[in-house]
N, C-alpha and C positions, 0 to 999 in steps of 0.2 A: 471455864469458858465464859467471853461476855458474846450475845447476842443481839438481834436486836428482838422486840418481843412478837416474834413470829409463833403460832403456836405449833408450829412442824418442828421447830429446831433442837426441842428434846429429842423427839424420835431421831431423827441425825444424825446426831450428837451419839445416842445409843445403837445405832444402826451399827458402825466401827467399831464398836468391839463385838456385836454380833458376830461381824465377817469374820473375825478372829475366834470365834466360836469360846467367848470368855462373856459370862452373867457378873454384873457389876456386882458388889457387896451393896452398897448403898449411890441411892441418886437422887440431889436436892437440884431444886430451883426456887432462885428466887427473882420476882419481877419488882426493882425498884423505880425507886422517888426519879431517875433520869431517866425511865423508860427503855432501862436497858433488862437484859435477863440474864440473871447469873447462873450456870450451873454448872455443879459440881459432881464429881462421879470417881467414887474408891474401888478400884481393882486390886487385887493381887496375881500373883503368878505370871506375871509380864517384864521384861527384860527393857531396860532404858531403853534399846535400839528400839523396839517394839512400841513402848510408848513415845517415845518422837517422833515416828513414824504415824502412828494413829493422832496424837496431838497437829502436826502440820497437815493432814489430810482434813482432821475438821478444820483447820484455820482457811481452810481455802473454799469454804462453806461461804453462800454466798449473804448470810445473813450473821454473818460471826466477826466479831472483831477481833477478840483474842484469845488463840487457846495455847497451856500451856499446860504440864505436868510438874509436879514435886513430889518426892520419896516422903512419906511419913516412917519416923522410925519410932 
C-alpha cells in the first residue's frame, strides 16, 4: 500500500484483516524521500477473492493511494 504519511494509516491498513479475524505474519513500513509511506503486510490462509476484497476496501482509505495484493510463491 502507498499512503500519505498519516500516522493512523498503519493501524487501518491492519485494522482489515483484523475484521477478518487473521494476525499478519509480518508488517513493514516505510516512510520515504517523497513523503509517501509504504507498507507492506504478508498473510496467509486467505483466498484471492478474500484478498481483493480487503486490498479495494483499504484503497478507498482516505489517505491511501494505492493498494494492491501479489501471491509470493
Amino acid at each position: 500500500m502507498v499512503a500519505d504519511p498519516d500516522p493512523t494509516a498503519i493501524g487501518r491498513v491492519i485494522e482489515r484483516f483484523q475484521n477478518l479475524n487473521v494476525v499478519p505474519r509480518r508488517v513493514s513500513a516505510e516512510f520515504a524521500a517523497n513523503d509517501r509511506l509504504y507498507i507492506e503486510v504478508d498473510v496467509f490462509g486467505l483466498t484471492e477473492e478474500q484478498l481483493s476484497l480487503v486490498a479495494s476496501k483499504i484503497g478507498q482509505g482516505v489517505s491511501i493511494y494505492h493498494a494492491h495484493w501479489h501471491r509470493l510463491d
